[in-house]
C-alpha positions as MATLAB code, in Angstrom:
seq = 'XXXXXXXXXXXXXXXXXXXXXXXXXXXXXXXXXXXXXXXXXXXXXXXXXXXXXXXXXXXXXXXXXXXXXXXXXXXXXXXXXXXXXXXXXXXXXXXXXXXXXXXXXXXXXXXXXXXXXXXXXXXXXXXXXXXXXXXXXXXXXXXXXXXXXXXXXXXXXXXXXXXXXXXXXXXXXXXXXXXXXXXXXXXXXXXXXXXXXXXXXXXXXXXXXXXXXXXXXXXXXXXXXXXXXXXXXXXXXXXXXXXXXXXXXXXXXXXXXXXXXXXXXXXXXXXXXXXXXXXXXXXXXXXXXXXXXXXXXXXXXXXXXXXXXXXXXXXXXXXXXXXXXXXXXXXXXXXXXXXXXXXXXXXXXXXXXXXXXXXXXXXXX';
ca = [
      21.947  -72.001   42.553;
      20.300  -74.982   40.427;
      17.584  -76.601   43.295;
      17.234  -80.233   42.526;
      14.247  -82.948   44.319;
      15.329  -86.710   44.117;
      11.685  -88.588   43.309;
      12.162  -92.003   44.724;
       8.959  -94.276   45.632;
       8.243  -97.395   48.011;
       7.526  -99.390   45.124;
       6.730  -99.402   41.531;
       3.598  -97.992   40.167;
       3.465  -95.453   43.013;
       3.655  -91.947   40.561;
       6.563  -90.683   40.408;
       6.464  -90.110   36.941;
       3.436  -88.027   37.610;
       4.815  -86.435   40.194;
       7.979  -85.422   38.278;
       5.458  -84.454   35.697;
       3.669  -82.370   38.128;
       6.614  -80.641   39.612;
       7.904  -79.929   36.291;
       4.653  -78.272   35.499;
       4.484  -75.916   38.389;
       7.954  -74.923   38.266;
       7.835  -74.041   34.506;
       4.585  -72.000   35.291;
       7.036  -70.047   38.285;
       9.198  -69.299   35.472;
      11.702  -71.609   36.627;
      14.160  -72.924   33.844;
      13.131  -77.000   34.127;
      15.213  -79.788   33.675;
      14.359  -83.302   33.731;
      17.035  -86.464   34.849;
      16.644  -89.825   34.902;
      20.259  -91.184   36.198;
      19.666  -95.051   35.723;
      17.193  -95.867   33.079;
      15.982  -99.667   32.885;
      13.467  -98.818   29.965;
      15.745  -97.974   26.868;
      13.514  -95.972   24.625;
      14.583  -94.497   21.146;
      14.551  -90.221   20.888;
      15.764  -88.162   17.842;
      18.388  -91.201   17.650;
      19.493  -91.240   21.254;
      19.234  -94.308   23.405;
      17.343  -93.010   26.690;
      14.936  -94.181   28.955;
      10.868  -94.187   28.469;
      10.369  -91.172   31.193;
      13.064  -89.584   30.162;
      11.630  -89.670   26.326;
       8.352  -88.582   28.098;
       9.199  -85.392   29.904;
      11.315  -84.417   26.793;
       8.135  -84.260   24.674;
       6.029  -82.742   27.423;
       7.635  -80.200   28.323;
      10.034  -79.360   25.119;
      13.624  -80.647   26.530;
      14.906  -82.354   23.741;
      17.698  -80.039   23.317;
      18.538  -81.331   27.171;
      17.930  -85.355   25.743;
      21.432  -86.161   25.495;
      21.746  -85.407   29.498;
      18.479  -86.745   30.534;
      19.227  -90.194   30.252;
      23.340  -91.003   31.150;
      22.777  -94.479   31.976;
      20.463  -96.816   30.103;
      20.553 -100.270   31.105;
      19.830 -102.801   28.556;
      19.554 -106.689   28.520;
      22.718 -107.987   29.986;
      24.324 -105.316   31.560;
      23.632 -106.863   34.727;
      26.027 -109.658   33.999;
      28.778 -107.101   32.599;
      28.650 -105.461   36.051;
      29.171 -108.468   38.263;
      32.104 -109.884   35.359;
      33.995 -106.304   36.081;
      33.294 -105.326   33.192;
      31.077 -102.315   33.944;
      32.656 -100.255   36.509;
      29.960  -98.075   38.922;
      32.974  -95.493   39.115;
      32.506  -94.858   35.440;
      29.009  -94.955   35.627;
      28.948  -92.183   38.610;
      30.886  -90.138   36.086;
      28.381  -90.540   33.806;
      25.125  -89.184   35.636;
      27.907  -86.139   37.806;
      28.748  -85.150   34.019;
      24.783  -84.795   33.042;
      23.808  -83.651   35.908;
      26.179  -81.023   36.205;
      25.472  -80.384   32.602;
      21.823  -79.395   33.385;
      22.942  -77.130   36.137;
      24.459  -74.914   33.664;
      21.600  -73.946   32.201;
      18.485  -74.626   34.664;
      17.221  -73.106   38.031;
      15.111  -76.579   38.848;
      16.101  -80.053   38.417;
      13.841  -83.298   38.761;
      15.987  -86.061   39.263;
      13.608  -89.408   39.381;
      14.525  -92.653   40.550;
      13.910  -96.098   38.975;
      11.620  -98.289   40.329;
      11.794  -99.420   44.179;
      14.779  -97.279   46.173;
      16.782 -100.439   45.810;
      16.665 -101.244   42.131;
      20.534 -100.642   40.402;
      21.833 -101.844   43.403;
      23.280 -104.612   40.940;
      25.335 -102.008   39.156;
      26.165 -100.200   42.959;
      23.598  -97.849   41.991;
      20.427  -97.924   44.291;
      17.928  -94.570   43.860;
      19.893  -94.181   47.716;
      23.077  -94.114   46.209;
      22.752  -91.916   42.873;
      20.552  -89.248   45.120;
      23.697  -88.911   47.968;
      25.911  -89.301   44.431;
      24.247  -85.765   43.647;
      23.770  -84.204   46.678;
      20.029  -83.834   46.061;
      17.118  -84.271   49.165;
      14.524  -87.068   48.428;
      10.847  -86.745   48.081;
       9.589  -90.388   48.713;
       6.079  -91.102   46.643;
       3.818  -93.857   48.382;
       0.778  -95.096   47.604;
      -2.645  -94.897   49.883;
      -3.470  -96.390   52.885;
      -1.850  -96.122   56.328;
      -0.636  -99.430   57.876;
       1.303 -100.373   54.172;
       2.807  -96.853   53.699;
       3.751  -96.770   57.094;
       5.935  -99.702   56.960;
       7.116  -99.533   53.674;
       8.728  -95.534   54.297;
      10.681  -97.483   57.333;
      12.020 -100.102   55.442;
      13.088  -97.818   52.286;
      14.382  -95.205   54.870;
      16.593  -97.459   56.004;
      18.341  -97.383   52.828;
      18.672  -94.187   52.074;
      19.614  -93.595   55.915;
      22.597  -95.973   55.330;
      23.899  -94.481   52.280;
      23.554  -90.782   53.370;
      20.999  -89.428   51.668;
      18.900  -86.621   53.125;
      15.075  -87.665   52.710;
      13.512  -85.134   53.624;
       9.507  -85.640   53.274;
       6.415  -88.098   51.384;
       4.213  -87.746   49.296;
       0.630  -89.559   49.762;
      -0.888  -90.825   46.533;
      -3.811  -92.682   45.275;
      -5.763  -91.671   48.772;
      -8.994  -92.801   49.365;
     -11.258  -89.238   48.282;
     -13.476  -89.428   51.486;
     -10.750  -90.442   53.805;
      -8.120  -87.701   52.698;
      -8.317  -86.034   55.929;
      -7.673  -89.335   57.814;
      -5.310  -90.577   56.023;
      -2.907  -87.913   56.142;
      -3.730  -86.869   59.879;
      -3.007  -90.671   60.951;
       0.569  -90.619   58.723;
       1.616  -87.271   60.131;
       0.863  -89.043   63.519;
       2.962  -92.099   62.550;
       5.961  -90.114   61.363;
       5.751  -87.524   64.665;
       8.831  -88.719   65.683;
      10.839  -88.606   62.225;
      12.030  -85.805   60.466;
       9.341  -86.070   57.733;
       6.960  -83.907   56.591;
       4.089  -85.904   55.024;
       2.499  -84.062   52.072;
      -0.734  -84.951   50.250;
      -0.899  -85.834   46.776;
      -3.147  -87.075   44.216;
      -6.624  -88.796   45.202;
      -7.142  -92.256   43.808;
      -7.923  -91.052   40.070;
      -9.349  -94.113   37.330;
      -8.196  -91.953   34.420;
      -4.769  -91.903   35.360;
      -4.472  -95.674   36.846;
      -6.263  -96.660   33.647;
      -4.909  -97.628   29.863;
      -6.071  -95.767   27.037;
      -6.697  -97.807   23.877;
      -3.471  -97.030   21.911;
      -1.729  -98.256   25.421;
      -3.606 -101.605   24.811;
      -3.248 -101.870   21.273;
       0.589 -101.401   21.660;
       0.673 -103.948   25.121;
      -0.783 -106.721   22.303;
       1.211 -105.416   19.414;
      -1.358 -105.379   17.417;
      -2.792 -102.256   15.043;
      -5.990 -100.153   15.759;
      -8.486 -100.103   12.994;
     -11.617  -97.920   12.702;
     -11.575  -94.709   14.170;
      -8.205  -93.231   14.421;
      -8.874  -90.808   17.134;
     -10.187  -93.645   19.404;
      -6.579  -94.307   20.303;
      -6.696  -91.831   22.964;
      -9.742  -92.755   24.761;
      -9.395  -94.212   28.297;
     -10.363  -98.043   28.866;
     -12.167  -98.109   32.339;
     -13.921 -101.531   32.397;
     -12.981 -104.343   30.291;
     -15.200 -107.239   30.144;
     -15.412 -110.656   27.968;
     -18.584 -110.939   25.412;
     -19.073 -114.402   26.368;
     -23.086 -113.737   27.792;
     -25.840 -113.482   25.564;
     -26.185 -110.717   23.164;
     -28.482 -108.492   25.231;
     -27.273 -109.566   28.466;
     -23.676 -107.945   27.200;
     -25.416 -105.256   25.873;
     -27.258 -104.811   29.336;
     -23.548 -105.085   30.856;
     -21.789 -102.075   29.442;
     -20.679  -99.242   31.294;
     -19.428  -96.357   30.504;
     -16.029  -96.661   28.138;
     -15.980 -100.560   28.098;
     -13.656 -102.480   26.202;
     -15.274 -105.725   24.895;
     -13.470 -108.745   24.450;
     -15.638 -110.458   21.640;
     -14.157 -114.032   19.988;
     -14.147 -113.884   16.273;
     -17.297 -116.575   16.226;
     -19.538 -114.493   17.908;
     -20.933 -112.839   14.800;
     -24.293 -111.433   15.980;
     -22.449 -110.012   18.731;
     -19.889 -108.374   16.761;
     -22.891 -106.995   14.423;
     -24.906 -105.566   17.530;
     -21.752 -103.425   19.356;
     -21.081 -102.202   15.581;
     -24.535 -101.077   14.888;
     -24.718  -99.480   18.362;
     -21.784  -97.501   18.045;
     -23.685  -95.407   15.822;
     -25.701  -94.295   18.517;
     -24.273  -91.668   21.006;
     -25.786  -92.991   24.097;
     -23.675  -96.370   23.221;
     -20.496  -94.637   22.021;
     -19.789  -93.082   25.056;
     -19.514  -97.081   26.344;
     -17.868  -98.446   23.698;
     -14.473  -97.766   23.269;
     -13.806 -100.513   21.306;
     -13.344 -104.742   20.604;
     -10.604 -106.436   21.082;
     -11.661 -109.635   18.847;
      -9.626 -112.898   19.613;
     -10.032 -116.587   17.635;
      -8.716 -118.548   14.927;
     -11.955 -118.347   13.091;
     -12.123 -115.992   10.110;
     -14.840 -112.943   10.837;
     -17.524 -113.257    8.215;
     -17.195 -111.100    4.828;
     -20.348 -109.558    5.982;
     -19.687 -108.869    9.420;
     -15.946 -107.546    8.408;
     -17.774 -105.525    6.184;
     -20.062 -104.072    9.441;
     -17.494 -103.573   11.415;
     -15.430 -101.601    8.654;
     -18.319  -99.367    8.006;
     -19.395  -98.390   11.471;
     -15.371  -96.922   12.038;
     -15.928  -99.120   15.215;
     -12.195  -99.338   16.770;
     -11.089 -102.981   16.969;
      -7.875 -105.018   17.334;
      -8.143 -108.324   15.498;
      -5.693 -111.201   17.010;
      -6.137 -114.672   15.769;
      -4.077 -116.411   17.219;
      -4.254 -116.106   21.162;
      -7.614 -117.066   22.738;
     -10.253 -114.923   24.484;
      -9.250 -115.719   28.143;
      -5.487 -115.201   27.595;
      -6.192 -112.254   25.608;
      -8.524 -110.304   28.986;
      -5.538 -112.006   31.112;
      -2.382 -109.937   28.995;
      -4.895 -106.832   29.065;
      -5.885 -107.038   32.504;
      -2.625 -107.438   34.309;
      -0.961 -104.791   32.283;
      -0.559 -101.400   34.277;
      -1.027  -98.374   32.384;
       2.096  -95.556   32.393;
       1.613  -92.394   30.614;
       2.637  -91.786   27.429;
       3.501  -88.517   25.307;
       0.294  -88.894   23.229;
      -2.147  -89.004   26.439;
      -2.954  -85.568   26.088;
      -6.216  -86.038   28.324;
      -4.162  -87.484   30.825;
      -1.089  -85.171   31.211;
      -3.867  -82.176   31.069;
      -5.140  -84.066   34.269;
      -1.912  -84.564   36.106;
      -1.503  -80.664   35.362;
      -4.703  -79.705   36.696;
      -4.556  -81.612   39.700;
      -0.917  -80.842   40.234;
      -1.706  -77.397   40.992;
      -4.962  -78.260   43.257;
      -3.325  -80.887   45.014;
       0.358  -79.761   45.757;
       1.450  -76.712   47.007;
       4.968  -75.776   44.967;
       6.250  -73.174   47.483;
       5.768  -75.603   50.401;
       7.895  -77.781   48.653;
      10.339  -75.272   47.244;
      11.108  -74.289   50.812;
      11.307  -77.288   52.236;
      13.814  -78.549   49.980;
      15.769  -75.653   49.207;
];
C-alpha cells in the first residue's frame, strides 16, 4: 500500500519544500519508489512543455520524476482563475477529479508519496480547495512545518488546526524549523509541553541555516531580470550580506564580509576599479560575490574594460536607482532552485542528521 504525508505549513516561507525535499531523499535512499504531488499549484512553471507548478518542476529535476510530471502538477492556477471560480465557471468538483486522478495515478507505481500544500493551510480556499480540504480529499495525514520560536508556533498550529480539524483531516504531528542552534533543546521541550494535551507529536527539524534562507546570485540576477556577466560559475554562489557602496573606498573595502554582494552606482568609478582589482586576490574573492551596479550614467570605457578583464560577476541596470535596487534585492526571499546544487546537497545532509525517517514512517503509516 502507497504511504502518502500531506506537507502543509503555518505560513509561507516555513520549508516545506525542503522538507518534501528531505523526505523524498530519505525515502529514495530506503529504496522506496518516490513520488512527488503538488495538488494546487499557484506558481505555473514551464517542464518538457507541461504547464506545472515551480516545486513541482523542482522535485522532478532533483530527484528524476519527469516521467511522473504530467501527475505532479493537476491543478495550476494562473492569473484569473480566481474570478472563473466565483463566475461558476470553474467547478471544485472537476478540479477534485483532477488531483484523485493524479494522485491515484502515482499510486500505481510508487510505495511513498509527498503530497505538499500551497502556501498557508488556507490558500485555494477561493477555488474550495484549502491544503485542509485537498489533504481529507486524499485521505493522507498532515505533517504541519512551522517556523522557530515558541509563543508564535504555538499559536499559529491552533489557529491552522482549526482548519484542518473542521474539514476532517487527520494532522497528525509538526515539524520545528529554523530553531535557534543553542536553544534546540528548549525549544522543542517547551512545544512538546504546549501540545501535551493534543494529539501531536512535535518533531525537530532543521536549525536556523543562512545558506538555505539565503539567495544565490543567479536567484538575484533572475529576481532583477537582468543577465550575469563575468564569471559564469559565480551564479551559484550564495549571497549572505548585501550592502550599498555608498562609503568611502576603503571604508567599503574595510566593510566586506565574507560573500558580500555590493551594490555600487555606475558613477562610482574608483570604487568599481578597487572591488575588480581585488577580486584577483583570494583573500577578497571569498567576499566578493559580485556588483550589482545601478545608475543612468554610462561606466567608463576604461573601467568597463576592468571590470571585463577581472571576470568579476556583475549585473548592470541603468535604469532603477541604487536604493530601490538593495530594496527589490533585500525583500526578496530566496526558494531553491534545481541549479542550487550546494544547497539541495545541504538539505540532504541535514535531512538525514536532523530527521529520523522511521519515526516518521511509523507514525504516519
Amino acid at each position: 500500500m502507497t504511504q502518502k504525508i500531506f506537507i502543509a505549513a503555518t505560513g509561507q516561507n516555513s520549508g516545506k519544500s525542503t522538507t518534501s525535499l528531505s523526505l523524498l531523499h530519505l525515502a529514495q535512499k530506503t529504496g522506496r519508489r518516490i513520488g512527488f504531488i503538488k495538488p494546487l499549484g499557484p506558481k505555473p512553471a514551464v517542464l518538457n512543455g507541461l504547464d506545472v507548478d515551480k516545486d513541482a518542476a523542482l522535485m522532478a529535476q532533483v530527484f528524476s520524476l519527469e516521467a511522473q510530471l504530467a501527475c505532479m502538477s493537476p491543478v495550476v492556477v494562473k492569473p484569473g482563475d480566481t474570478k472563473k471560480a466565483l463566475d461558476g465557471h470553474l467547478r471544485p468538483a472537476d478540479l477534485e477529479d483532477k488531483i484523485l486522478t493524479a494522485c491515484a495515478e502515482l499510486e500505481k507505481n510508487c510505495d511513498f508519496i509527498v503530497i505538499e500544500g500551497s502556501g498557508h493551510p488556507g490558500v485555494g480556499s477561493v477555488l474550495g480547495l484549502s491544503n485542509a480540504r485537498i489533504a481529507r480529499l486524499l485521505d493522507a495525514p498532515v505533517l504541519m512545518v512551522t517556523g522557530g520560536g515558541i509563543g508564535n508556533v504555538v499559536d499559529s498550529v491552533n489557529l491552522n488546526l482549526a482548519l484542518f480539524e473542521k474539514e476532517g483531516a487527520d494532522m497528525r504531528a509538526i515539524l520545528v524549523n529554523k530553531i535557534i542552534s543553542e536553544k534546540r533543546e528548549a525549544t522543542l521541550d517547551y512545544l512538546r509541553r504546549a501540545f501535551a494535551r493534543e494529539p501531536l507529536k512535535v518533531l525537530g527539524g532543521f536549525n536556523y541555516q543562512p545558506v538555505l534562507a539565503n539567495p544565490t546570485l543567479r536567484r538575484i540576477a533572475r529576481v532583477l531580470n537582468l543577465p550575469l556577466h563575468g564569471d559564469p560559475d559565480a551564479g551559484a554562489r550564495i549571497v549572505h550580506h548585501i550592502h550599498i557602496g555608498a562609503a568611502s573606498t576603503q571604508r567599503v573595502v574595510e566593510l566586506l564580509h565574507d560573500d558580500t554582494l555590493l551594490v555600487v552606482t555606475s558613477s562610482r568609478d574608483e570604487l568599481l576599479v578597487t572591488m575588480a582589482n581585488l577580486y584577483q586576490i583570494p583573500e577578497y574573492r571569498s567576499r566578493i560575490v559580485g556588483l550589482v551596479i545601478p545608475g543612468t550614467a554610462p561606466l567608463s570605457k576604461i573601467t568597463q574594460q576592468i571590470l571585463d578583464r577581472s571576470n568579476i560577476p556583475y549585473l548592470r541596470d541603468g535604469n532603477t536607482h541604487t536604493t530601490a535596487m538593495y530594496q527589490i534585492i533585500n525583500e526578496d526571499v530566496s526558494k531553491t532552485t534545481a541549479e542550487d546544487v550546494e544547497k539541495i546537497d545541504l538539505i540532504r545532509a541535514l535531512a538525514e542528521k536532523r530527521i529520523d525517517f522511521e519515526e516518521l514512517v511509523t507514525l504516519y503509516s
